[in-house]
Structure formats: C-alpha cells, structure tokens
C-alpha positions as CSV (number, residue, x, y, z in Angstrom):
1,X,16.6,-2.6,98.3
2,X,18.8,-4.9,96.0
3,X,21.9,-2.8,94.9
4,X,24.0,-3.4,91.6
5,X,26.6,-4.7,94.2
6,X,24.1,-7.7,95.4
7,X,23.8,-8.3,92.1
8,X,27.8,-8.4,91.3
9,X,28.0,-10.7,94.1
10,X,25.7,-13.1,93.3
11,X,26.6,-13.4,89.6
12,X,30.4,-13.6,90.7
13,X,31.2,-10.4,88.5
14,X,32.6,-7.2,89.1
15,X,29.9,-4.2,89.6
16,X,31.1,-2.6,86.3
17,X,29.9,-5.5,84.3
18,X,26.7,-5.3,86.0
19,X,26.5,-1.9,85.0
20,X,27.1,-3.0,81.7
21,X,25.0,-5.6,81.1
22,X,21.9,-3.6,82.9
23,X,22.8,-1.0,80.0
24,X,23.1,-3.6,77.0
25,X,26.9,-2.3,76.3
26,X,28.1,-4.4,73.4
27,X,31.8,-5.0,75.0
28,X,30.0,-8.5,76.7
29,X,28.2,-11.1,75.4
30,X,24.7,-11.6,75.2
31,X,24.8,-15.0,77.2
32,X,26.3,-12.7,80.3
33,X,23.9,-9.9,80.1
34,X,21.0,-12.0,79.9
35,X,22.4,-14.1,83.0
36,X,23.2,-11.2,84.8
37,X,19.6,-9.7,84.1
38,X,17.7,-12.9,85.0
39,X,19.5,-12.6,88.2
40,X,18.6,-9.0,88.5
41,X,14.8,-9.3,87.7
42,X,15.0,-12.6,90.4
43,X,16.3,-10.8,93.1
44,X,13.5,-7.8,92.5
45,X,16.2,-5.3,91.2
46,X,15.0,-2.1,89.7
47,X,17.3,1.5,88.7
48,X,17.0,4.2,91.3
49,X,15.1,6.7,89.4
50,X,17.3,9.4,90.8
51,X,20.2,8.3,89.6
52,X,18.9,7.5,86.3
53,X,17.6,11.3,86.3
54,X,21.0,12.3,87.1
55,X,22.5,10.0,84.4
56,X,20.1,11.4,81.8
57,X,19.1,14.9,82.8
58,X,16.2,13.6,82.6
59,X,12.9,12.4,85.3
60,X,10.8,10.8,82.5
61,X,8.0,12.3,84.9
62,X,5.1,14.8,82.7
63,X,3.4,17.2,84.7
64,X,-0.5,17.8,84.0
65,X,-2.1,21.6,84.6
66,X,-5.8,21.0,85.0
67,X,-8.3,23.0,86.5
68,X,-12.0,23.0,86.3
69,X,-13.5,25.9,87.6
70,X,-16.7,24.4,87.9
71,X,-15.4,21.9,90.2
72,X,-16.4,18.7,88.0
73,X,-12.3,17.5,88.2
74,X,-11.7,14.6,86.2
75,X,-15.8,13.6,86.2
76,X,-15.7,16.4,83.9
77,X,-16.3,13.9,80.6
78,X,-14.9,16.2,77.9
79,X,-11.4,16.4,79.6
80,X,-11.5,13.4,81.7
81,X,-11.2,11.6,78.3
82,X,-8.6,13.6,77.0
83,X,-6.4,13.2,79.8
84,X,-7.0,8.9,80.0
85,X,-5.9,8.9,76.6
86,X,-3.0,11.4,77.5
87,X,-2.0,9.1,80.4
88,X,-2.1,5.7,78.0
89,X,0.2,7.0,75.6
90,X,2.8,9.2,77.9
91,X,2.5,5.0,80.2
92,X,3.5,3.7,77.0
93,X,6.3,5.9,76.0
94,X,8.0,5.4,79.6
95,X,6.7,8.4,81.1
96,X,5.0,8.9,85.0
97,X,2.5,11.7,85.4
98,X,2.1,14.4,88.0
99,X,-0.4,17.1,88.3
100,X,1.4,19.7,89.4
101,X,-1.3,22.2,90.8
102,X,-2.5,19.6,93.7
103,X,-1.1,20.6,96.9
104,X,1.0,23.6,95.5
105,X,-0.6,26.0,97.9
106,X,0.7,24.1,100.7
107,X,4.2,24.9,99.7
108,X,3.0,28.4,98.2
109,X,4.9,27.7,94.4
110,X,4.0,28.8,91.6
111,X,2.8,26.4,88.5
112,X,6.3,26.9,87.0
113,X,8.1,26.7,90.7
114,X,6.0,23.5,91.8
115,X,6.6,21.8,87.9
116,X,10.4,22.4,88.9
117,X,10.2,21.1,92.4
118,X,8.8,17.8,90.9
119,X,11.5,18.2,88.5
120,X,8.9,17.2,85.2
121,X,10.2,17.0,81.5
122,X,7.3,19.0,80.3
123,X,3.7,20.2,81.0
124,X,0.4,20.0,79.6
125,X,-2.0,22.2,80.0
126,X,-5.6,21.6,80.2
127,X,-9.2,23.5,81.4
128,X,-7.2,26.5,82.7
129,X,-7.5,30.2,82.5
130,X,-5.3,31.1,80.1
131,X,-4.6,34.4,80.8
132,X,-3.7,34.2,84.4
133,X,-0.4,35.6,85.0
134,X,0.5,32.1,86.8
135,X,-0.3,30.1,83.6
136,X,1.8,32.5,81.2
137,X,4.9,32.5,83.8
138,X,4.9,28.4,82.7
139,X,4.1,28.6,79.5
140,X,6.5,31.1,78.6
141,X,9.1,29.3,80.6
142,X,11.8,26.6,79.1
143,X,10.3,23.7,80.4
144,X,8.5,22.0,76.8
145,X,4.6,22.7,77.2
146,X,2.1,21.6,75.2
147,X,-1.4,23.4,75.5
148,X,-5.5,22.0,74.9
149,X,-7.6,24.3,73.3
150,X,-5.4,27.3,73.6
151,X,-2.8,28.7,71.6
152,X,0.3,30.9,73.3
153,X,3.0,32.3,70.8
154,X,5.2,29.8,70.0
155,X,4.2,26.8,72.3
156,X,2.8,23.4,70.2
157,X,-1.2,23.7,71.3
158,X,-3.6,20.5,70.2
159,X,-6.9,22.2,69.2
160,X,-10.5,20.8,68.8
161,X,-11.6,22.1,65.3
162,X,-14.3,24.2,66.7
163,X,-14.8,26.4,63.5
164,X,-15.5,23.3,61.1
165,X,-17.7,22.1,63.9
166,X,-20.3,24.6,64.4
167,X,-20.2,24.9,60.5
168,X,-21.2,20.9,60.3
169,X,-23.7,21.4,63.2
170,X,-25.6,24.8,62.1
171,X,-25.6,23.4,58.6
172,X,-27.4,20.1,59.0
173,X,-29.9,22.2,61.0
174,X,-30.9,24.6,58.8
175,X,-29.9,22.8,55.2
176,X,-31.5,18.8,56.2
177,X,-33.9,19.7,59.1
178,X,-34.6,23.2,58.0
179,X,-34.6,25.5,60.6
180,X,-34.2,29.2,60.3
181,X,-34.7,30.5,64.0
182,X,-31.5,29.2,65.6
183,X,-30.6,30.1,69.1
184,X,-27.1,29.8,70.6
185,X,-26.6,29.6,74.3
186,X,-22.6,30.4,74.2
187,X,-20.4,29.5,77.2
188,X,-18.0,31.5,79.0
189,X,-15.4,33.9,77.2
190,X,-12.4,31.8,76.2
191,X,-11.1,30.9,72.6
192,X,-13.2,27.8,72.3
193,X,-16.4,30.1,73.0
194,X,-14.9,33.0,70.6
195,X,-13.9,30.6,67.7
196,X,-17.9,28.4,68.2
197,X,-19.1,31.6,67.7
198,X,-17.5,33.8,65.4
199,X,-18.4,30.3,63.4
200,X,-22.1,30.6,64.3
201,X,-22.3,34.1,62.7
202,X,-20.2,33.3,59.8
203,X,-22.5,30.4,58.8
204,X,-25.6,31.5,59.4
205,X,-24.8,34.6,56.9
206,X,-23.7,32.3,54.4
207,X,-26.7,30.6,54.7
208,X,-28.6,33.9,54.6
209,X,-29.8,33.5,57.7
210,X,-30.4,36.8,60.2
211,X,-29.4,36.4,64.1
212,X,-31.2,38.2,66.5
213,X,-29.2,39.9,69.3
214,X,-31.7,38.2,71.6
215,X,-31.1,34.5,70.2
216,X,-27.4,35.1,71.4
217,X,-27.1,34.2,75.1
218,X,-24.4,33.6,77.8
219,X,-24.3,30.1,80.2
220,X,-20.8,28.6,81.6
221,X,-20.2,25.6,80.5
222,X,-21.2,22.3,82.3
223,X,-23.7,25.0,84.1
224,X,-26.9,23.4,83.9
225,X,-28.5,26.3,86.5
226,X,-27.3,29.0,84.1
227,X,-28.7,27.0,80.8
228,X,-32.2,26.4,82.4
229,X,-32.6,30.3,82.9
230,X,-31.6,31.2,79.6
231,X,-33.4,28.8,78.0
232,X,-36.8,29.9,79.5
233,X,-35.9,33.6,78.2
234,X,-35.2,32.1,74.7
235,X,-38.8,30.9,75.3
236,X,-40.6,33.5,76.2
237,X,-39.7,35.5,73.5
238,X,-42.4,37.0,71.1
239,X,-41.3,34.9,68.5
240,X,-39.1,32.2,70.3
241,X,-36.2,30.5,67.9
242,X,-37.2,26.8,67.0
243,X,-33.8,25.2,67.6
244,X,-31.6,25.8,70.5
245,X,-27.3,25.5,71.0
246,X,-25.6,25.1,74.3
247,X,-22.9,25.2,75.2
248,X,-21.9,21.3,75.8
249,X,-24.1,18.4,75.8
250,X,-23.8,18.3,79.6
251,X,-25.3,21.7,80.1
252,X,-27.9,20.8,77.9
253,X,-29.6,18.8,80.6
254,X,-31.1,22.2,82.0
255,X,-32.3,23.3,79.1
256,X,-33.9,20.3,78.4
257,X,-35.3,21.0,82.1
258,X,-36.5,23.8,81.2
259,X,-38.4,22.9,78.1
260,X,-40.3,20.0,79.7
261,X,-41.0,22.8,82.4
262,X,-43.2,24.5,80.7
263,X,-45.1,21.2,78.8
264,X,-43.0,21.3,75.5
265,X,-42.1,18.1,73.6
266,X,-38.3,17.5,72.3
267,X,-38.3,17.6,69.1
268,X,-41.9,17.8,68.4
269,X,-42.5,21.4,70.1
270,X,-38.7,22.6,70.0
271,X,-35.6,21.2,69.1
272,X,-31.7,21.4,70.5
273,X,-28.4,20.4,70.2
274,X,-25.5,20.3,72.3
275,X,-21.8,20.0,71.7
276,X,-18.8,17.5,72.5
277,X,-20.2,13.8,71.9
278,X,-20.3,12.9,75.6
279,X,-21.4,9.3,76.3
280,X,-24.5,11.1,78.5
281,X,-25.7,12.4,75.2
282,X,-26.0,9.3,73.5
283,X,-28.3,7.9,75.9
284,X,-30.4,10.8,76.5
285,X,-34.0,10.2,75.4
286,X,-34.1,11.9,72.7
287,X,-30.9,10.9,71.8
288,X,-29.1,14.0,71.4
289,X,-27.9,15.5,68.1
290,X,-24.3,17.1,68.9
291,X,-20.4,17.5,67.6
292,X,-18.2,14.2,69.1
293,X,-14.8,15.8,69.6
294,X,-12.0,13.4,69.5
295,X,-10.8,13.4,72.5
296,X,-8.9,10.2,72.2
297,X,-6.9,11.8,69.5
298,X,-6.8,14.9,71.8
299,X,-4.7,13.4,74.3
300,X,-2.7,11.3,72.0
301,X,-1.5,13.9,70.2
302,X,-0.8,16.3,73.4
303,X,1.4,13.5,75.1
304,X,2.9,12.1,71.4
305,X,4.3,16.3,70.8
306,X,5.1,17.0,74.8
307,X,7.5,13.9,74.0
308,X,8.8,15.0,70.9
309,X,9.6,18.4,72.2
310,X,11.0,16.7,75.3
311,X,13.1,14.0,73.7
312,X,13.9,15.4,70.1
313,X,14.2,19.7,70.2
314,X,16.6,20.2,67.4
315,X,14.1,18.1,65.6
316,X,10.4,18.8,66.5
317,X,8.1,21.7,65.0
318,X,6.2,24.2,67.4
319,X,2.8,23.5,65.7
320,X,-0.8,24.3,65.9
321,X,-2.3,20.3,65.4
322,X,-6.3,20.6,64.8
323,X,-8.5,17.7,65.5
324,X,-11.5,17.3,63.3
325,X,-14.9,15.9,65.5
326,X,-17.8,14.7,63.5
327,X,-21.6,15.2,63.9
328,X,-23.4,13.3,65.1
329,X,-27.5,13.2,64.2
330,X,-29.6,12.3,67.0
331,X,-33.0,12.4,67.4
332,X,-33.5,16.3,69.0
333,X,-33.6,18.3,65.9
334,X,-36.9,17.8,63.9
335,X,-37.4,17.9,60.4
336,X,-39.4,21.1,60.0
C-alpha cells in the first residue's frame, strides 16, 4: 500500500507537505499540490479510511435496517426502489452503505450494538417492526436515524402520503367509474395499514357511502395466498361488492387468481385496484388501476435528511417529510 512517505519521496518533499497538499491547505501553491497529487493518483494512493475516521470522528459509512418478513429482501419492488434511490444519493454525497442486521446474530448484537460495531454515521430504517423492543433501543439511541413509513417521537421519518392516497383512489372509483360497493382487502396492522384505512372510512362517508363490516378484510401484504382466500369470501357474499382493494399491487395477483377462478372477467364482471405503482402492475393485462408511490423521492429524501442530521445537527430540523404518489387509471375499474 503506497504511504504518504512514498509519496514524500518521490516528489522530493517532506511528508508534511504531502499532508498538505492531499488536504488543499492554502500555505503552498497550487502548482505543488497539483504535482504532488498527480504523483499520488500515479502511484495508486488512496487515505486510510481509518485514519480519516479518526481525523474526522467520522466513518462516512450509513447503515441500512431492512427486514421483510415475508422474505421478498430487496426483490421486494416497493422498498427495493426506495433503497436504489437511497444508495444513489448517500454514493453521491461520499457515503458507503452497510446493512447492519446481516450477520448480526452471529456475533449476537443488538441493531444499536452491531450499527456501533460497524461504527455507521446514522441509520435508516426500513420494512421493520416498529415496535420491537430491538428497533426502539436504535431509534431512541444517539446515533442520527431516519425512519420509512413510521414515525417515532422525535426522529426525522419520510412518509408515503397514504391518507391523500386512498382519498384519490376511492374517489375516482366511486365519483368517475361509479361504484358504490367497495371492498378493501387491508394488510397487516402497522401505521401504513391504520392511516389507508382510517382514509377508506373517512372517504367513503364523505361520499355517503355505507361500509359493510364484511367488505373489510385482513391479507399481509405481498401475500398473494392470503389475498386469493379473501377474495373468494368477498365473492361469495349475498350481495358481493363490485370493486375490490388490496393491499399492494403485488398481492393483487391472487385476487386476480381468484376472480378468473371462478369464470369472472376483469373489469367486465368485477373490478380492482391495488396500491404502490409497481412496474408488475403496469404490465398486467388489464393494466392495473393503482397509487404510484414515489419511491425515488422516498429514498432521496431519507439519505438527503440522515446526512443533514449527520453532518449539520445544530442546523437541521427533526421533521415529518410526506411524499405525495399520484393515481394512476388503468384499465381494472369499469365504468359502471
């Protein structure tokens, strides 16, 4: 490994100004430091990380808390594209990533003793279980965190707006394609599922619309098994809604699996819709009519405010940032 000294030596200067020039101090001229880096870059010189971490208190290293409990990992579309977009834009700002729950076990740490083994400026935290006693240990913690979809007390969380969402999509169905009996399949408790819903049921009042108990069912998301079954129950009700929600456009595939199970045409017989904006869904046939969450703008904004938090405290607001999606039509709601 080339050392400043190799360096020193082959320019004929002393290590300090090495040092220097490496550093762009002003007390030598420009003509030396760019001599003295051409050298360096020639003779395949890069900082020792540690020591720069030692210089700056700081590993320029973000650790990533994923987990999908339905064991898609990162072909899990929703996230996968959040965290792409998260990886661009922490590359660009200098940073490395690390996610800090693989092999953790091994070395039985916790999330907040295994982020401070790899020695990470800060955390984001994605597809988790919130309210795991591990997960609140590093949130609550002083290394900077920045949360997806979840808000702790006072920790910056990047939110999908999920309310305006299932306003948009509930509206166009009833208001432009004029359904009335509209079923939701709901996924698993969390504050995404809470916030889609407590939105369902707000809308649909303002709309004057009634919600049977029975329209309301439960399917984890991504679980096309689970949306299959409750979408042959939606079915065989005595008077069966004409427009189903699920949970995610991906889970959708089973209850579109279902429907075809039992001889129904989509849209002409029943229609659906789905939710995030997947690619999948926009080359399902029928196209799918769903919400396209930004996820681009997801992870930008996650790694732009772990960064801030990181590199500017004094300076940077702990803030709930909500990302607006947009609908987007499809061809699987009819026009009644």
């Amino acid at each position: 490994m080339v050392s400043m000294k190799d360096i020193s030596l082959k320019c004929n200067v002393s290590i300090a100004t090495v040092s220097k020039a490496l550093n762009d101090h002003s007390d030598i001229s420009e003509q030396t430091k760019e001599y003295i880096r051409e050298t360096a870059r020639n003779m395949g010189y890069f900082p020792n990380a540690s020591a720069k971490q030692l210089k700056t208190h700081r590993s320029h290293n973000l650790g990533i808390l994923f987990i999908d409990e339905a064991g898609s990992g990162l072909t899990h579309d929703f996230y996968a594209n959040i965290l792409d977009s998260f990886k661009v834009t922490a590359e660009n700002a200098g940073y490395d990533l690390t996610f800090i729950n693989c092999n953790r076990a091994s070395l039985n740490m916790s999330f907040l003793e295994h982020s401070r083994y790899r020695g990470v400026d800060g955390v984001v935290i994605a597809c988790v279980k919130f309210d795991e006693p591990e997960v609140y240990e590093l949130a609550q913690s002083d290394i900077p965190v920045v949360t997806i979809d979840h808000v702790f007390d006072q920790k910056t969380a990047v939110i999908s707006d999920n309310i305006q969402g299932m306003k948009d999509l509930v509206t166009y169905i009833h208001k432009e394609c004029h359904h009335e009996r509209i079923a939701f399949i709901h996924g698993a408790d969390s504050a995404v599922t809470r916030n889609r819903l407590t939105s369902f049921y707000r809308t649909m009042e303002n709309l004057g619309l009634t919600v049977p108990d029975e329209y309301i069912l439960e399917a984890d998301y991504r679980d096309t098994d689970g949306a299959y079954s409750q979408t042959l129950a939606l079915l065989d009700l005595p008077k069966p809604p004409t427009c189903i929600l699920y949970p995610d456009d991906f889970s959708s595939i089973g209850g579109i699996n279902a429907i075809k199970s039992r001889g129904f045409s989509i849209p002409d017989d029943i229609s659906i819709a789905g939710y995030d904006g997947i690619n999948l869904a926009k080359v399902l046939e029928p196209k799918l009519t769903t919400i396209e969450q930004d996820t681009k703008e997801i992870g930008r904004k996650a790694a732009l405010q772990l960064i801030d938090l990181i590199e500017k405290p004094k300076t940077t607001l702990i803030e709930r940032i909500i990302v607006s999606g947009r609908l987007l039509r499809g061809d699987s709601v009819k026009v009644l």
